[in-house]
Kinemage of the C-alpha trace (Angstrom):
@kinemage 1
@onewidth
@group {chain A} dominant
@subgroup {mainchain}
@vectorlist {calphas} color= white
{ca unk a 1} P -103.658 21.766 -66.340
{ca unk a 2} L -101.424 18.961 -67.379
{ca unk a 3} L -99.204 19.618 -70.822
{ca unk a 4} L -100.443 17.526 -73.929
{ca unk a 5} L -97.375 15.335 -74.608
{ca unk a 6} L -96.110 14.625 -77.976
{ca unk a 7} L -96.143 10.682 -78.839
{ca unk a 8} L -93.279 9.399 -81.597
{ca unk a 9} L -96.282 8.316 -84.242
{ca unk a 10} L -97.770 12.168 -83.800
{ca unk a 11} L -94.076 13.517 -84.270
{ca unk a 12} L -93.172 11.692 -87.590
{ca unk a 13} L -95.430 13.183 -89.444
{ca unk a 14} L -93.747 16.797 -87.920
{ca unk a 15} L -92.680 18.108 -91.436
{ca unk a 16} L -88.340 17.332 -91.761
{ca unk a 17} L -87.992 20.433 -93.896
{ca unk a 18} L -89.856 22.681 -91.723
{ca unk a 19} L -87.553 21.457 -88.833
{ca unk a 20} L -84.641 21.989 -90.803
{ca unk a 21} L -85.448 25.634 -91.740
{ca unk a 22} L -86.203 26.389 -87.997
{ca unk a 23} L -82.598 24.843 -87.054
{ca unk a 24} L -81.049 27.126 -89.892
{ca unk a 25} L -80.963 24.556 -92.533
{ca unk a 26} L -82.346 25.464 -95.913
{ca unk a 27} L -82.301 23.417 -99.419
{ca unk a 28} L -80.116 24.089 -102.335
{ca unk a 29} L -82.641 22.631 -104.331
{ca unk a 30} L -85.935 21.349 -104.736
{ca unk a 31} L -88.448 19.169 -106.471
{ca unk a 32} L -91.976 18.474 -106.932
{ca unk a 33} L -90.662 15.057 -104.832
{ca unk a 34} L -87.923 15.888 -102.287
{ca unk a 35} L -85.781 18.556 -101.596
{ca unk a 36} L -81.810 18.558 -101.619
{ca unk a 37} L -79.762 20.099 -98.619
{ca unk a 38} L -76.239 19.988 -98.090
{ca unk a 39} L -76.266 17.546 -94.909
{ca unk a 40} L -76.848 18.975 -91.417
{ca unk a 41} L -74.507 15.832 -89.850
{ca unk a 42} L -71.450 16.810 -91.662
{ca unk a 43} L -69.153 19.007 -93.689
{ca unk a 44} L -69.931 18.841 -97.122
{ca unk a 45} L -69.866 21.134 -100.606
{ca unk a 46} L -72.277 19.262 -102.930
{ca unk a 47} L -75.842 18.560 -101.504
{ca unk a 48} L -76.358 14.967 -100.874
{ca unk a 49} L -78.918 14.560 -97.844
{ca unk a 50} L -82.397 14.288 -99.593
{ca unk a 51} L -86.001 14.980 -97.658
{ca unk a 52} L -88.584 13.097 -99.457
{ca unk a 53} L -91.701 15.447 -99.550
{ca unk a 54} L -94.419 12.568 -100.221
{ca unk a 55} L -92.889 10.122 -97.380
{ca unk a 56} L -91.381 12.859 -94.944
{ca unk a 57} L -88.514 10.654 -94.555
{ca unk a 58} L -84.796 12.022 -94.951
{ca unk a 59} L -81.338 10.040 -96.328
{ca unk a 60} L -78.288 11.046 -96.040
{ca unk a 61} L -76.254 9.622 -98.821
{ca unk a 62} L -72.270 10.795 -97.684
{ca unk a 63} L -73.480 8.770 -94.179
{ca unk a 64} L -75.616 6.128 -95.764
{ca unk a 65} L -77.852 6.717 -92.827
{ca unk a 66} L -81.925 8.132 -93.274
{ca unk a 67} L -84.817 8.132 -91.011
{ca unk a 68} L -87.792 10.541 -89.768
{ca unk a 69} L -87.880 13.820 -88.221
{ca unk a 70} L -86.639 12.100 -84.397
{ca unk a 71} L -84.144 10.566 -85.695
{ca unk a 72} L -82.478 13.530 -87.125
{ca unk a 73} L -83.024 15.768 -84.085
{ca unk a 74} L -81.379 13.275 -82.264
{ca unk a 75} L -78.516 13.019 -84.762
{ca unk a 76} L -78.279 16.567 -84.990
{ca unk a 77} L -78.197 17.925 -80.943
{ca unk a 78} L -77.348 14.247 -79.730
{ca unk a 79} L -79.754 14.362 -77.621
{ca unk a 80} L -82.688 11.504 -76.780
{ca unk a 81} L -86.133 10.555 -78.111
{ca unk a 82} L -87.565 12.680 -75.691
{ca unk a 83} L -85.558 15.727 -75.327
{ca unk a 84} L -86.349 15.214 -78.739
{ca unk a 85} L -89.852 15.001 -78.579
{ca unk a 86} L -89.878 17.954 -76.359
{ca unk a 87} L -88.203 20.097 -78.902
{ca unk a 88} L -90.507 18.763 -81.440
{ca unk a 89} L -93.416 19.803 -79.131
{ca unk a 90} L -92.739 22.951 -78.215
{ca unk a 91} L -90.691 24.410 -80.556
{ca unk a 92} L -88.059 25.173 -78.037
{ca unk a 93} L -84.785 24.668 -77.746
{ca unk a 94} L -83.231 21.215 -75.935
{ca unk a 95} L -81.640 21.501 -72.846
{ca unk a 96} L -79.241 18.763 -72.018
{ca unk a 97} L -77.668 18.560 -68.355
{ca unk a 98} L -75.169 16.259 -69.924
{ca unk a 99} L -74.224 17.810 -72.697
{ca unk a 100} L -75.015 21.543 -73.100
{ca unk a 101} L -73.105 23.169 -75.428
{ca unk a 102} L -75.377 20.743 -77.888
{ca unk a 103} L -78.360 22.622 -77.004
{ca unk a 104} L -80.397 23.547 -80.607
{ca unk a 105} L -80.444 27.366 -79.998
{ca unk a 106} L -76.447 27.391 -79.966
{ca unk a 107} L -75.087 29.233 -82.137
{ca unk a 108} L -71.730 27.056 -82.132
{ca unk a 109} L -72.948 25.784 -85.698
{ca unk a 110} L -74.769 28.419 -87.103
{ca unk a 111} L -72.735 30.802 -90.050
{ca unk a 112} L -72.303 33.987 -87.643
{ca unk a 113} L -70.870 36.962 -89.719
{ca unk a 114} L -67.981 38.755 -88.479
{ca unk a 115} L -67.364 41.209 -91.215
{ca unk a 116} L -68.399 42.436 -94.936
{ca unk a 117} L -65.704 43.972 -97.059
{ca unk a 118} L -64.273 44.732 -100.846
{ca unk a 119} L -62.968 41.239 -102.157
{ca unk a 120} L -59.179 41.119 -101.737
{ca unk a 121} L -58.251 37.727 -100.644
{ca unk a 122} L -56.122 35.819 -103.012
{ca unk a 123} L -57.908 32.795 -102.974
{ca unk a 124} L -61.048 34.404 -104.044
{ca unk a 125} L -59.877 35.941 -106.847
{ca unk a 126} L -58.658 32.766 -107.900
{ca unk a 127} L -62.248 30.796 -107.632
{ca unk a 128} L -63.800 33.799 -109.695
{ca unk a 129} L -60.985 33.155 -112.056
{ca unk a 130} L -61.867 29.747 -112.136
{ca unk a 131} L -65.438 30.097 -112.647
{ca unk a 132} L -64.762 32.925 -115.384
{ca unk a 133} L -65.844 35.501 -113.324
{ca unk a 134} L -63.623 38.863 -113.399
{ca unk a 135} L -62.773 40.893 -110.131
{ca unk a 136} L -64.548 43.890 -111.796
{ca unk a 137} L -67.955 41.825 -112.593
{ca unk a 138} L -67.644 40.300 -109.063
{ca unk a 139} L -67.191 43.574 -107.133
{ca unk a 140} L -70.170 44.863 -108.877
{ca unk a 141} L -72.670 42.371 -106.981
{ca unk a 142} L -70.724 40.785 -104.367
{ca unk a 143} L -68.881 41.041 -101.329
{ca unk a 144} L -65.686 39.392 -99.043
{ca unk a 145} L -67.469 38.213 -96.232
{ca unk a 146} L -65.907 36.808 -93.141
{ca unk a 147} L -67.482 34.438 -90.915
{ca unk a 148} L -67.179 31.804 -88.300
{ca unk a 149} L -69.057 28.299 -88.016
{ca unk a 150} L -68.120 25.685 -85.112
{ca unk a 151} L -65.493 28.132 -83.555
{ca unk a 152} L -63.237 28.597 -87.274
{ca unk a 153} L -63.006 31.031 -88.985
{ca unk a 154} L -63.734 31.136 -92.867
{ca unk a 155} L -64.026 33.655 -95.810
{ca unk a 156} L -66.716 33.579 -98.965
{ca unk a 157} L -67.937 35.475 -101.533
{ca unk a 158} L -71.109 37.061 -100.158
{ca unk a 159} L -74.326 37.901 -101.701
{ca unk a 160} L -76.855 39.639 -100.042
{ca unk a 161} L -80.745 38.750 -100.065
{ca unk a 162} L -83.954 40.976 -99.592
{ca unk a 163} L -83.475 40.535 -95.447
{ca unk a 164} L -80.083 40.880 -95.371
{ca unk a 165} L -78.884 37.115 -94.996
{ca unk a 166} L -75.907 35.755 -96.908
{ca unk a 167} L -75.348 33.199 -99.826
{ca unk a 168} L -71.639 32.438 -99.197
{ca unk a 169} L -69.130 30.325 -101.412
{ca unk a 170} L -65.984 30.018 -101.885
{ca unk a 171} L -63.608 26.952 -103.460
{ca unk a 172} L -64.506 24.234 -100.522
{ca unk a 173} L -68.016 25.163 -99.327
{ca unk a 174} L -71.549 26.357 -100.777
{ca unk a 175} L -73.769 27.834 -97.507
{ca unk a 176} L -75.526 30.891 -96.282
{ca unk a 177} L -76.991 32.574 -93.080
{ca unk a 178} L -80.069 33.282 -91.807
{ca unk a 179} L -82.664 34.396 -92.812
{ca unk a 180} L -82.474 32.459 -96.175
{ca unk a 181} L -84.414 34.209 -99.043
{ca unk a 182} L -83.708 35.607 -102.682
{ca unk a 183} L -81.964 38.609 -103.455
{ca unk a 184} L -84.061 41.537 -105.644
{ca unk a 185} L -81.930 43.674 -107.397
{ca unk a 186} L -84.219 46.648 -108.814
{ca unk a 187} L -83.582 49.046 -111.455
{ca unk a 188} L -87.358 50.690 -111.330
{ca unk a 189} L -87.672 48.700 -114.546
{ca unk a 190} L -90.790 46.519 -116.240
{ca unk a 191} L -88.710 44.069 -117.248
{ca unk a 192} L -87.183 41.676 -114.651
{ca unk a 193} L -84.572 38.980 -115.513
{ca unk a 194} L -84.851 35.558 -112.750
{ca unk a 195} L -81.743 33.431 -112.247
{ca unk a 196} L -81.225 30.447 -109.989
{ca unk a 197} L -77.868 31.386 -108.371
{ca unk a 198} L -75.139 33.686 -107.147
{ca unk a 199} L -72.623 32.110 -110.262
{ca unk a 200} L -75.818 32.673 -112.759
{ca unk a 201} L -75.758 35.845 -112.150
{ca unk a 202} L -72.031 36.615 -112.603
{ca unk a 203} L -71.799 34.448 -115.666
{ca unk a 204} L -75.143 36.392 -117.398
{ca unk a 205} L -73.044 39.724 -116.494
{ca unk a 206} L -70.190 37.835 -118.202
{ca unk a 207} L -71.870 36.396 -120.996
{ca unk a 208} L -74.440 38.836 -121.837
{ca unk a 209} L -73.403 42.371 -120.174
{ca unk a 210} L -76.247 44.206 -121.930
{ca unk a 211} L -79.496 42.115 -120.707
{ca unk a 212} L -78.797 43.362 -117.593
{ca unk a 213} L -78.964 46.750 -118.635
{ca unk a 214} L -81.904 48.733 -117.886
{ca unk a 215} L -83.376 45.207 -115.707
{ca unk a 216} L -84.690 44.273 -112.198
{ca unk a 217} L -82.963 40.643 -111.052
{ca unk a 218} L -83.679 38.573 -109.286
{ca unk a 219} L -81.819 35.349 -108.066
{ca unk a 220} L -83.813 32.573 -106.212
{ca unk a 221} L -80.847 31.588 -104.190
{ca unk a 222} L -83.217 28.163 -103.907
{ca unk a 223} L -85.613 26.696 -106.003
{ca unk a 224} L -88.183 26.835 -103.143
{ca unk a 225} L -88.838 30.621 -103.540
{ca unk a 226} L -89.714 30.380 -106.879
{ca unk a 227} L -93.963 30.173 -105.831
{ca unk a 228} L -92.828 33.275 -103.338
{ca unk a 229} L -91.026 35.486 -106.280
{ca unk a 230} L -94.057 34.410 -108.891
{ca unk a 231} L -96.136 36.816 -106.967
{ca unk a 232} L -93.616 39.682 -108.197
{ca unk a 233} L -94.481 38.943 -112.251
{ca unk a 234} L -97.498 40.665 -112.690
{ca unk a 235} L -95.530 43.797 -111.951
{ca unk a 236} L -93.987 43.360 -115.078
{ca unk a 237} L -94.333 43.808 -118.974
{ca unk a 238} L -91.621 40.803 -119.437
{ca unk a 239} L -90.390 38.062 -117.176
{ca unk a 240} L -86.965 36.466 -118.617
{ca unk a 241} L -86.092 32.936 -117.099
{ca unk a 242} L -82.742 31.777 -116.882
{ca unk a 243} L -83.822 28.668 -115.028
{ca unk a 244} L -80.992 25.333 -114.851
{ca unk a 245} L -81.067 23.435 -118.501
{ca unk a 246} L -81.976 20.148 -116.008
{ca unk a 247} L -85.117 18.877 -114.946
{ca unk a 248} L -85.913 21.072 -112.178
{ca unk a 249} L -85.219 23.772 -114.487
{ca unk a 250} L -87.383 22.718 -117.530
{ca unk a 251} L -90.333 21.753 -115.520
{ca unk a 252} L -90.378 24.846 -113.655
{ca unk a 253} L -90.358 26.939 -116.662
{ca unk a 254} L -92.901 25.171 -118.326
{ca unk a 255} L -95.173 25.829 -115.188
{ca unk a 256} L -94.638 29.194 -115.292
{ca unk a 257} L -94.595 29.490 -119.509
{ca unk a 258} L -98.259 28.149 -118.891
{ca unk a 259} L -99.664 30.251 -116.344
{ca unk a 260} L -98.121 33.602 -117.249
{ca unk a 261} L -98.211 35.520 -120.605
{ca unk a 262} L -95.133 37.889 -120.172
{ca unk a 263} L -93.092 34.857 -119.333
{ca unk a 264} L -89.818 34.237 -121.934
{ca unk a 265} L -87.727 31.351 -121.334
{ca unk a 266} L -83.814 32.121 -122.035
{ca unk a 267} L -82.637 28.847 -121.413
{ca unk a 268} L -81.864 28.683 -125.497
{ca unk a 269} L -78.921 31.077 -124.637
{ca unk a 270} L -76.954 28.398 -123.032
{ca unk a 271} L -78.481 25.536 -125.138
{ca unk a 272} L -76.574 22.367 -124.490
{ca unk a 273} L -74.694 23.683 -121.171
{ca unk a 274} L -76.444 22.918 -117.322
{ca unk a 275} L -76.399 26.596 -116.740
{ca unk a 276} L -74.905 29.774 -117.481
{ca unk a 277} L -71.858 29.018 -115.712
{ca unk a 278} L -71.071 25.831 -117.173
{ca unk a 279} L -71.060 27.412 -120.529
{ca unk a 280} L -69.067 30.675 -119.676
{ca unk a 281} L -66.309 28.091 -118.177
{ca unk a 282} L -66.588 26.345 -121.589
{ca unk a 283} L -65.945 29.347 -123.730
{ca unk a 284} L -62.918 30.656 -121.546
{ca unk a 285} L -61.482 27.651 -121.969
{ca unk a 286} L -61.499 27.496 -125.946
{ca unk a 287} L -60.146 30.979 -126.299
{ca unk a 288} L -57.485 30.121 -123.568
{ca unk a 289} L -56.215 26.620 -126.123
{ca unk a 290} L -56.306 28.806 -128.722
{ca unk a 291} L -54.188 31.250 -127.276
{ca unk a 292} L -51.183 28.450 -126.631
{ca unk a 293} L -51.865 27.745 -130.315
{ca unk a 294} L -51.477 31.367 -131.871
């Protein structure tokens, strides 16, 4: 029996953020409209390539470069429209005769983790420092984690989700391992706190030691696992949102405001700040000016 064969018109409509997930690619944010990934094609710490979810079309803004889903494969393995197309088909990995350590199941660019440990290095504890994190607050939820990517070696601050992946950052780069997912912190409590990020929930233990107390967490790690974690609230008397003050943030908490009774949005505590973060930076450094003034 002769294999069906993928045609280009039948493969761009193959969902880009699907692919992306499959190659180990996951967003740092997303929207009712697109979804934000720091870029496959290149080194990068602030998410600038941007999936369009009505047009299934990607851009990469640091490039200035977009297209579909074949496009990007090809960008991504360097390979051709149809070793492309055969990926794209069968969900397997391409295997070029030319060129095979670009093959898509390598694991040459993929975050491999070589070992989890207490943070010590120096230039660690100077990013917490920087973010207004303490070592003490940062040992409680976190770990040093070393890793490689592309054959170097790096080091992050790691924390761990629900299936035992890795959000990793550290001064130059914002990444993680697979299998992407939240992390659920549980204190066999029926109230449960929900924060976007790793630095949310180091700056809440900062800001505001005692709502933590006597709470289940849990950070999203990505926006996208919000409709995934929602299925958790019903478990509790009161859900607390800490959600981004941007428009992600609002819109997503007025979702969930309307469609769940024990919802409470938090937001107010860092009224006029992005996120918790932002504001714990701000306060550290007013007491540190008026230190050199004293």
């Amino acid at each position: 029996m002769k294999e069906k064969r993928l045609t280009c018109e039948r493969a761009r409509s193959i969902c880009i953020v699907e692919t992306l997930a499959k190659l180990g690619h996951f967003p740092n944010r997303t929207t009712e409209k697109e979804a934000w990934f720091l870029s496959p094609l290149r080194s990068e710490t602030q998410a600038s390539f941007k999936v369009s979810l009505k047009l299934n079309r990607w851009y990469d803004f640091g490039m200035g470069k977009g297209g579909n889903v074949i496009d990007l494969v090809c960008l991504i393995s360097n390979c051709s429209v149809g070793e492309a197309l055969r990926y794209l088909s069968h969900d397997k990995p391409i295997f070029s005769f030319q060129q095979p350590s670009n093959i898509l199941d390598s694991n040459f660019d993929k975050n491999t983790i070589l070992e989890v440990r207490t943070i010590s290095q120096g230039f660690l504890k100077k990013y917490l420092y920087a973010r207004g994190i303490s070592l003490q607050i940062a040992q409680k939820y976190c770990k040093e984690v070393w890793y490689t990517c592309k054959g170097k070696k790096y080091h992050a601050l790691g924390l761990q989700n629900i299936e035992s992946g890795w959000e990793l950052r550290n001064p130059y780069s914002k990444t993680s391992t697979s299998p992407k997912t939240y992390t659920y912190l549980k204190d066999h409590s029926d109230r449960l706190i929900l924060v976007e990020g790793m630095f949310d929930l180091l700056s809440l233990a900062e800001l505001f030691p005692n709502e933590l107390e006597n709470s289940d967490v849990i950070i999203l790690n990505s926006l996208s696992f919000l409709e995934q974690v929602s299925l958790l609230f019903k478990k509790y008397n009161r859900v607390e949102l800490y959600l981004d003050n941007d428009q992600s943030g609002n819109n997503y908490s007025e979702e969930l405001i309307q469609k769940y009774k024990n919802i409470i949005d938090k937001s107010n505590l860092f009224n006029g700040y992005k996120d918790l973060n932002e504001k714990l930076i701000s306060i550290k450094k007013k007491r540190s000016s008026m230190k050199k003034y004293n």
